[in-house]
Each structure stands twice: as C-alpha cells, then as structure tokens.
C-alpha positions in Angstrom: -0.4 31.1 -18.9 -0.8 29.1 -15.6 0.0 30.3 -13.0 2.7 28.3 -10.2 2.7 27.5 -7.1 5.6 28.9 -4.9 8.1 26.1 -3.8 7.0 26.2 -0.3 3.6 25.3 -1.2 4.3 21.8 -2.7 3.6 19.2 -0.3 7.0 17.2 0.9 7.7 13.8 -0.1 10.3 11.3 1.3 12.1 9.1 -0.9 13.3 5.7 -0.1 16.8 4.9 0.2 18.6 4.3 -2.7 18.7 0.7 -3.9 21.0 -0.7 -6.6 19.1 -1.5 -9.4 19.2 -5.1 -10.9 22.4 -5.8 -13.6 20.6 -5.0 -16.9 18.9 -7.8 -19.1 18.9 -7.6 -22.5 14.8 -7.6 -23.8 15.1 -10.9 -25.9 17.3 -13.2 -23.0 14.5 -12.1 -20.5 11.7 -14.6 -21.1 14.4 -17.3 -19.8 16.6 -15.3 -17.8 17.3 -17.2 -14.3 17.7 -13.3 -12.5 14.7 -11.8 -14.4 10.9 -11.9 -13.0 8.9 -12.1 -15.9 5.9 -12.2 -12.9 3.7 -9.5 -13.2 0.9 -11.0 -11.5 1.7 -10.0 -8.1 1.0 -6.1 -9.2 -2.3 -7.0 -10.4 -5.4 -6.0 -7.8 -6.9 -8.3 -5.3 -9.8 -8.8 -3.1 -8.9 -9.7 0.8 -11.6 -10.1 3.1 -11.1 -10.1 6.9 -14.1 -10.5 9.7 -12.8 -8.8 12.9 -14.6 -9.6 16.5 -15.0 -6.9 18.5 -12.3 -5.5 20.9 -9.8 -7.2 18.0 -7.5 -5.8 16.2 -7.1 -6.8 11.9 -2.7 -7.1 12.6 -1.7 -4.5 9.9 -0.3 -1.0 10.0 -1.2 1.9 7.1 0.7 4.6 6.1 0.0 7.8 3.7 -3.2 9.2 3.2 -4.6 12.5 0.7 -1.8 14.5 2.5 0.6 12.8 1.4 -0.8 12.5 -2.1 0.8 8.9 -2.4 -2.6 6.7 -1.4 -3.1 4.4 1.2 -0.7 1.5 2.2 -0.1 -1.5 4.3 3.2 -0.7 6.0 3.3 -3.4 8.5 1.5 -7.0 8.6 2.0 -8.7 12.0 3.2 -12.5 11.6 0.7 -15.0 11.9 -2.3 -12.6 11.8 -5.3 -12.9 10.2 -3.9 -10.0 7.7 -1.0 -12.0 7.3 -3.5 -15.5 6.9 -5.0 -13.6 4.0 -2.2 -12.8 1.9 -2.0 -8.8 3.4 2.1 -7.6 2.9 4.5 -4.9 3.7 3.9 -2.6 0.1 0.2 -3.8 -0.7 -1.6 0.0 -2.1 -5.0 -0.5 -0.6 -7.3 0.6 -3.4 -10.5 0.6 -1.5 -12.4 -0.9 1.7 -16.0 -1.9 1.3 -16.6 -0.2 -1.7 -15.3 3.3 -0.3 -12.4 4.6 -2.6 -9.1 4.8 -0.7 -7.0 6.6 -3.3 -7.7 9.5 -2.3 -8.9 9.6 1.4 -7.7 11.0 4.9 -5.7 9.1 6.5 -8.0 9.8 9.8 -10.9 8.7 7.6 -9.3 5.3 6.8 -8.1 4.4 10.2 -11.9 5.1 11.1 -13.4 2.7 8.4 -10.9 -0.1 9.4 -11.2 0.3 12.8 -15.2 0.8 12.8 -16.1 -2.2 10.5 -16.9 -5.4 11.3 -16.3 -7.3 8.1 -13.7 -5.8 5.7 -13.3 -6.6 2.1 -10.4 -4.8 0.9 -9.0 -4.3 -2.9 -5.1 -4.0 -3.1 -2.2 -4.4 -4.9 1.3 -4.6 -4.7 3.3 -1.6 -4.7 6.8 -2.4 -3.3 7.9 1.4 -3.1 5.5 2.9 -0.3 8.5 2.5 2.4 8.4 6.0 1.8 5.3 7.4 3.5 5.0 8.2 7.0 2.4 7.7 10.3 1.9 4.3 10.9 -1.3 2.5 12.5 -1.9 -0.4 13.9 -5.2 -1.4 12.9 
C-alpha cells in the first residue's frame, strides 16, 4: 500500500479567479460557429530568439518555478519591447532556454540563465491559465 503524504506536506497552489465559462457549443455547429475558436495553433510550441546588449534588460517578467510545481512562465511582457517585438505574451509556458529544460527548474536558476545570456532562444507556448503563480521578475 503507498504510503501518503500528510496534508501539510503538499505544496500550496493558488487558483485563478473564477471566470464564466463560454455558453456551450454543440460539437457538430462548432466548425462554423461565429463564438467558437476552432484555433489551436496558438497552443502549439515556438521558438523566440532575443539578443540582449549588455547592461539591457529582455522586457518580460516570469513567474513559478520547481516550487511551485507549475513550470516556468512569462507573466508580464513590457509594451514595445523586444519580448513584445518577438511575439513573447502574458501566459506563454517557457519550455526551455538554450537548450536547458525549464519545466522543471528553480526559479533562481532561470532568472540566472535569462539574465546571464547574451543571446536567448527560447521554446514556449501558450498557456492562458499561469495568472496563478507567484514572484515575478523583470528580466
């Protein structure tokens, strides 16, 4: 039998506030349906690649990290950045940084790659519910 851990010992997690969820859509009126997104390309994974000079800052925020067991993610893009310039948004999961996996680092560790590198290519995708997670940084 396996054993539990007590309740104390699970790690906390903050929910977003409650949002109604879109009126229902019958499966086969969906295809044509004027208030249903039948675009799932925005969840797929992308590359962005940003060159930083030094003394500059990239013009995003991330939130999570392994403590919070939720990832990595871009909670703030400042307007008219060069994050913003290359596609970066409020939600994006970032899934790695120069080939170093980000799905399951400190959040310490990643604020150190992004702040540390000169040229970042950076693999995310969209993931619209990370308003959730908590310490931002402006990187």
């Amino acid at each position: 039998m396996e054993a539990r851990l007590p309740y104390d010992d699970y790690p906390v997690v903050f929910l977003p506030p409650y949002e109604s969820p879109p009126a229902w859509v019958p499966p086969h009126e969906r295809l044509y349906h004027p208030d249903y997104n039948n675009e799932l390309t925005q969840f797929l994974p992308r590359t962005v690649v940003l060159k930083k000079p030094p003394g500059a800052q990239l013009g995003f925020n991330i939130r999570g990290g392994k403590a919070s067991q939720l990832g990595i993610f871009i909670s703030k893009v400042i307007p008219d950045s060069d994050a913003h310039r290359a596609g970066l948004q409020e939600g994006d999961q970032v899934l790695s940084v120069n080939d170093v996996d980000f799905q399951d680092i400190e959040h310490s560790k990643a604020v150190e790659i992004l702040k540390t590198a000169r040229e970042i290519t950076m693999r995310v995708r969209y993931f619209p519910y990370s308003k959730c997670l908590s310490s931002p940084n402006l990187i």
